[in-house]
C-alpha positions as CSV (number, residue, x, y, z in Angstrom):
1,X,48.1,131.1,85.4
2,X,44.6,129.3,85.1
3,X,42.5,130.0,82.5
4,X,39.0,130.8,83.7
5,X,36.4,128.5,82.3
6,X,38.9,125.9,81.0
7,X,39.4,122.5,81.9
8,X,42.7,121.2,83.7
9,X,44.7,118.9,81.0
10,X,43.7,116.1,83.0
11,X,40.7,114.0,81.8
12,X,39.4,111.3,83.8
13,X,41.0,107.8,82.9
14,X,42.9,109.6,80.2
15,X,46.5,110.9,79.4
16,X,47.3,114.4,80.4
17,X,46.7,116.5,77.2
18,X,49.2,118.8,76.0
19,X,49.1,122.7,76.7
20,X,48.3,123.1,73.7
21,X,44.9,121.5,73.6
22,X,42.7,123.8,76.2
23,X,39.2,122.2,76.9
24,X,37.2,125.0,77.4
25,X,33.5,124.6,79.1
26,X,30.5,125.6,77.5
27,X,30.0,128.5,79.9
28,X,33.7,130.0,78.1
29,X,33.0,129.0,74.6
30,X,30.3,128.7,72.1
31,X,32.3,126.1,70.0
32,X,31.8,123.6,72.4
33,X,28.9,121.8,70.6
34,X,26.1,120.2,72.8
35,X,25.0,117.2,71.0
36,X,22.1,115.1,71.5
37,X,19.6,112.7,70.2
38,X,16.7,113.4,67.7
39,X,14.3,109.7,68.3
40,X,11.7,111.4,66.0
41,X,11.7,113.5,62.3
42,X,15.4,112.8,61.9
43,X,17.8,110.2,60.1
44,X,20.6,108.9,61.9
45,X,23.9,109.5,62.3
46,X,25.9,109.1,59.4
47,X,27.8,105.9,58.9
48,X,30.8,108.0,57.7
49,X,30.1,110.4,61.3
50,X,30.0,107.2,63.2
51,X,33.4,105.7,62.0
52,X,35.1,108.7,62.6
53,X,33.7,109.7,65.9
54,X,35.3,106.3,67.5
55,X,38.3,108.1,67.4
56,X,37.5,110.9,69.7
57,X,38.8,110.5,73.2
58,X,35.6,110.8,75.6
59,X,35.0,111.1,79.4
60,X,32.1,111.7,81.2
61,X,32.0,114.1,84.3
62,X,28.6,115.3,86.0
63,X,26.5,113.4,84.1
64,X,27.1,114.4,80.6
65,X,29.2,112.7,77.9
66,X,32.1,114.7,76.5
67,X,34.6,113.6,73.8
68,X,37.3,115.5,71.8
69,X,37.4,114.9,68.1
70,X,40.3,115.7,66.7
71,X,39.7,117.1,63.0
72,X,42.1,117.5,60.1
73,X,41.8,121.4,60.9
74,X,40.5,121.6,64.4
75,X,39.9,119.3,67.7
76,X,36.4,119.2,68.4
77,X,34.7,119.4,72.0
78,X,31.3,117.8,71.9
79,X,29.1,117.2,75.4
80,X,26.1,115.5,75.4
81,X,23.8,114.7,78.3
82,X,21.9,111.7,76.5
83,X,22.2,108.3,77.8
84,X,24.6,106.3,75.9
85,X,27.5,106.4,73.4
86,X,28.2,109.6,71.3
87,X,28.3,107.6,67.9
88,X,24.6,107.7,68.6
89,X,23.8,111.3,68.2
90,X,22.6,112.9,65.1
91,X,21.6,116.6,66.1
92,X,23.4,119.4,67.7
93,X,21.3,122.2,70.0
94,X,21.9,125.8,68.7
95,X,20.4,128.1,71.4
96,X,19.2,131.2,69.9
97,X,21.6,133.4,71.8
98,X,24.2,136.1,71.0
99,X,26.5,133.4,70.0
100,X,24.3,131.9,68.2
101,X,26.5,132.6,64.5
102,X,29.5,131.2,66.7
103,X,27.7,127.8,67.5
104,X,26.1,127.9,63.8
105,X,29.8,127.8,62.1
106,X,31.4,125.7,64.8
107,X,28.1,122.9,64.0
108,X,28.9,123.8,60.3
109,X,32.8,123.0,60.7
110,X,31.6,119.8,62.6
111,X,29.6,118.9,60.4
112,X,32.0,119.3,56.8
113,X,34.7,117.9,58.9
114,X,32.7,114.5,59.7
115,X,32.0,114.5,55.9
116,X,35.5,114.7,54.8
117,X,35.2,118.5,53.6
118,X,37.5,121.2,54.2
119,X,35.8,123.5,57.1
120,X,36.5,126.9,55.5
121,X,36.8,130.4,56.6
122,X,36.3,130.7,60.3
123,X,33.5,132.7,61.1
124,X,35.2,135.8,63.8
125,X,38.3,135.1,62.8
126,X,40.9,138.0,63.9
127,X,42.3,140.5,61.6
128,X,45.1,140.8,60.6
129,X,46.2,144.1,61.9
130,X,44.2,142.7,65.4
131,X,46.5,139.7,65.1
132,X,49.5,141.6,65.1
133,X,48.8,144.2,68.1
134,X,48.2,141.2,70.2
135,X,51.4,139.5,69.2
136,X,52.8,143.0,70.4
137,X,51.1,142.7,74.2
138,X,52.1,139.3,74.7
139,X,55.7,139.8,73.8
140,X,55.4,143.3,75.9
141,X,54.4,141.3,78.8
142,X,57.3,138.7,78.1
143,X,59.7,141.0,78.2
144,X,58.4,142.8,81.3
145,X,58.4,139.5,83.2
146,X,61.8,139.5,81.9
147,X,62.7,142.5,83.8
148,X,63.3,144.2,80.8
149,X,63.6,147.8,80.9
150,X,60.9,149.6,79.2
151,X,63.4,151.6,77.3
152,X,64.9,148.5,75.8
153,X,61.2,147.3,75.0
154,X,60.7,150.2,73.2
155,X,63.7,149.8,71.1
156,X,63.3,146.5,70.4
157,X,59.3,146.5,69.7
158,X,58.4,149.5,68.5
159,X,61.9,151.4,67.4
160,X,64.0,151.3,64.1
161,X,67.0,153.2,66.0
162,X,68.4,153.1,69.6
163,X,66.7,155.5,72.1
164,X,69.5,157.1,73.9
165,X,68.5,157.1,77.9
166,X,68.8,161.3,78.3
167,X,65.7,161.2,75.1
168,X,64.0,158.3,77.0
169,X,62.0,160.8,79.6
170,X,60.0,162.8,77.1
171,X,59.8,160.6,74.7
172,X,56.6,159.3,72.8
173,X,56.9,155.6,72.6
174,X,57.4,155.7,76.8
175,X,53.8,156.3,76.4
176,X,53.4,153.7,73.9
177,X,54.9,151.1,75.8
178,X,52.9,151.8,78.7
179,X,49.7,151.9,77.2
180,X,50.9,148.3,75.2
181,X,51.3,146.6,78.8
182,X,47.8,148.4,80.4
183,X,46.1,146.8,77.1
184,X,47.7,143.4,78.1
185,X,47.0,143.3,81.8
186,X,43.2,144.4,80.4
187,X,43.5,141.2,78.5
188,X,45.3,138.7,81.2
189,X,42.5,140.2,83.7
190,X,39.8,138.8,81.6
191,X,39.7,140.7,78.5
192,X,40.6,137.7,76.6
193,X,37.0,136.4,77.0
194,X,36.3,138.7,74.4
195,X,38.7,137.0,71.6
196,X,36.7,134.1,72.4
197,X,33.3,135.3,71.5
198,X,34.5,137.6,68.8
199,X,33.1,139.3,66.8
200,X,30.4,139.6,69.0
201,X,32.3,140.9,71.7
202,X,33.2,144.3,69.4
203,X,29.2,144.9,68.8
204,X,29.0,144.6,72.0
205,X,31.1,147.4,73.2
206,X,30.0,149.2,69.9
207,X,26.1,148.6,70.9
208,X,25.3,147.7,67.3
C-alpha cells in the first residue's frame, strides 16, 4: 500500500531504488535535511564534505535540488532550493519547531558522517519493549492476511501450549489478539506517522 508522504522509488533520470530505501518528503520526516548556502559569516564546505557528497545520487523536482547520500550507517536525504550543485552548500536550516531535536541530531549525524565519525545513538530511537510489540502487530497482521485463524495466532504469538477450540470462546488471549490487530490497523491507518516523529509523538499524546 502507498506510504503517505513518501516518494515513489522512481527518481527522475535514475534507477528505480530498492523498497528498502523510502524517500520520504519533508512534510513526513524531519530527517530530511534542507540545506542551503551561507554567502556571508560562514567557511565553506569542507573539502572532505565535498569529496564525499559527489557520490550522492541527486535529482531535482519543483525547483529544489535533492540528493541521497548514502552514509556508512544511514542514507541521507538532503533538498536544497539554492541555485547550483549541492557540493556547494555549507549550512543546514533548523526551523525552531517541535521537531526541532529530530532535525538537530539528523544535521548532527550528517554532519559526523561527512567527517568520517561514527553517528552515535539515535536521538528517539524505539525501545526495546516498543520494538518488540510492533514486531508482534505486523506479524498479527501477516498472519491475518494469511487467513489465519485467530485461534492459531494466538497459539503461535502469544501461547506456550495449544488452545483447544471448546476453551477458545472465553478465553483471554481472544481478546489479546483482537486488540493486537485494532493497534495495527491504528498504525496502517496512519498511526505510523507517529514512529516517525518519535518521541515527540508520545509528549504529544501525553501533553508534556
Amino acid at each position: 500500500m502507498p506510504l503517505a508522504g513518501a516518494r515513489d522509488f522512481t527518481i527522475p533520470g535514475a534507477e528505480p531504488l530498492s523498497p528498502e530505501h523510502i524517500v520520504w518528503t519533508e512534510q513526513a520526516s524531519p530527517r530530511v535535511l534542507r540545506a542551503t548556502r551561507l554567502r556571508t559569516g560562514a567557511s565553506s564546505s569542507l573539502p572532505a564534505a565535498r569529496l564525499q557528497l559527489r557520490t550522492a545520487r541527486g535529482w531535482t523536482e519543483a525547483g529544489r535540488v535533492h540528493a541521497l547520500w548514502p552514509s556508512a550507517q544511514e542514507t541521507y536525504h538532503i533538498v536544497s532550493a539554492e541555485p547550483g550543485s549541492l557540493l556547494d552548500i555549507n549550512a543546514v536550516v533548523l526551523p525552531l519547531d517541535a521537531n526541532f531535536e529530530i532535525r538537530l541530531d539528523a544535521a548532527r549525524g550528517f554532519w559526523r558522517a561527512l567527517n568520517g565519525r561514527q553517528a552515535g545513538v539515535r536521538h528517539g530511537s524505539l525501545p526495546l519493549q516498543s520494538k518488540l510489540r510492533h514486531i508482534l502487530n505486523l506479524r498479527a497482521v501477516d498472519g491475518r492476511r494469511a487467513r489465519v485463524p485467530y485461534r492459531r495466532l494466538a497459539e503461535e504469538l502469544l501461547a506456550r501450549e495449544p488452545i483447544a477450540p471448546r476453551d477458545w470462546r472465553d478465553h483471554h488471549l481472544r481478546h489479546k489478539i483482537r486488540a493486537i490487530l485494532r493497534r495495527a490497523d491504528r498504525l496502517i491507518a496512519g498511526g505510523y506517522r507517529g514512529l516517525i516523529v518519535y518521541p515527540q509523538s508520545r509528549r504529544r499524546k501525553t501533553g508534556l
